[in-house]
N, C-alpha and C positions, 0 to 999 in steps of 0.2 A: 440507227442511222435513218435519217429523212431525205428526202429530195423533195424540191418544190423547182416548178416552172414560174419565172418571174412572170411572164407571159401570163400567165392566169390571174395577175396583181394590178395589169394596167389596164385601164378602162377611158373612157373621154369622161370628163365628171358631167356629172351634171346641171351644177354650180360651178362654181370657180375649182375647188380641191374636194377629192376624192382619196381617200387614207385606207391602205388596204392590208391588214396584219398580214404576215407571211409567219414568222414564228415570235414565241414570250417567254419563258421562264425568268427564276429570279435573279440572274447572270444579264440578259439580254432580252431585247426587241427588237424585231427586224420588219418593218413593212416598205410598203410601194407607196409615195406619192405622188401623186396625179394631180398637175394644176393647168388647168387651161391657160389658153393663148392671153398674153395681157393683165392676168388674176397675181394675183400676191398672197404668200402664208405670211401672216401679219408677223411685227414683232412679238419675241418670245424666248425665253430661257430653256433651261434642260437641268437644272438644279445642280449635284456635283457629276454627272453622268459627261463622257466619253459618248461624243458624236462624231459618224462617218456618214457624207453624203455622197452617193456615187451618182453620176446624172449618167441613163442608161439612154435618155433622147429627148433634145431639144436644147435648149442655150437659157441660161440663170443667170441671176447678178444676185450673188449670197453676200445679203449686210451685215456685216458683223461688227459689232460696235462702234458703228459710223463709218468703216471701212466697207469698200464694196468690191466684188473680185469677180471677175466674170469665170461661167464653167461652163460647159460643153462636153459633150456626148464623150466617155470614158475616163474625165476627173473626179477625180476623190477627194473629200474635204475633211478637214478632220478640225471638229470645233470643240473647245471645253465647254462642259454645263453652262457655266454663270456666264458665258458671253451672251448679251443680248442679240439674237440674228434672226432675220428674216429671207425671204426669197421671192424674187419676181421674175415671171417668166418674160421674158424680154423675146421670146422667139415667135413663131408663127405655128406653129404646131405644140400640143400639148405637153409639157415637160415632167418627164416621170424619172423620178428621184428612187433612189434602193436608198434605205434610210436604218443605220443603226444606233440603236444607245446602250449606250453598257455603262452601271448597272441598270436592269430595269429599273424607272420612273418609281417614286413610291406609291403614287395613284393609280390606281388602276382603270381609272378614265383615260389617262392614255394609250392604252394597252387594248383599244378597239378599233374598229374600223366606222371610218368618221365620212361626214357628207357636206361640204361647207358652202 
């Protein structure tokens, strides 16, 4: 058993998005996204992978195949792999994302902590 403090995952980026692993094996990835005020994770897939985004604080509009859905601080999303989606923070304060994919990504380039 583990315990982790999300808290210890969010930070202000220092660019636009900051991606902070919290846990990996070959079931799951779990990190912290961090996107400043205004910034956008570009579009992008998840291959056949099972995705959850929870927004733990600040307001998103998650595009998902041309559709776009606004979230807000305690929604959860739940996207398939092959949907193309992206995220823009649309709010005034930093928007930090709890981010799961199951199964883990087959690259392991995804599976660090990133500086964008």
């Amino acid at each position: 058993m583990q315990k982790f403090q999300l808290q210890d995952y969010r930070l202000e980026p220092e660019g636009k998005i900051a991606k902070r692993m919290i846990y990996k094996d070959a079931n799951v990835i779990c990190f912290i996204l961090n996107i400043a005020s205004g910034a956008s994770l570009p579009p992008h897939t998840h291959f056949d992978c099972t995705v959850l985004l929870q927004v733990l604080t600040g307001k998103a509009s998650v595009n998902v195949d041309g559709n776009s859905l606004a979230a807000a601080e305690q929604d959860l999303i739940q996207l398939d792999g092959p949907e193309k989606m992206s995220v823009d923070n649309v709010g005034e304060e930093t928007l930090a994302l709890y981010v799961s994919i199951s199964p883990a990504p087959p690259n392991d380039q995804y599976t660090k902590d990133a500086n964008l």
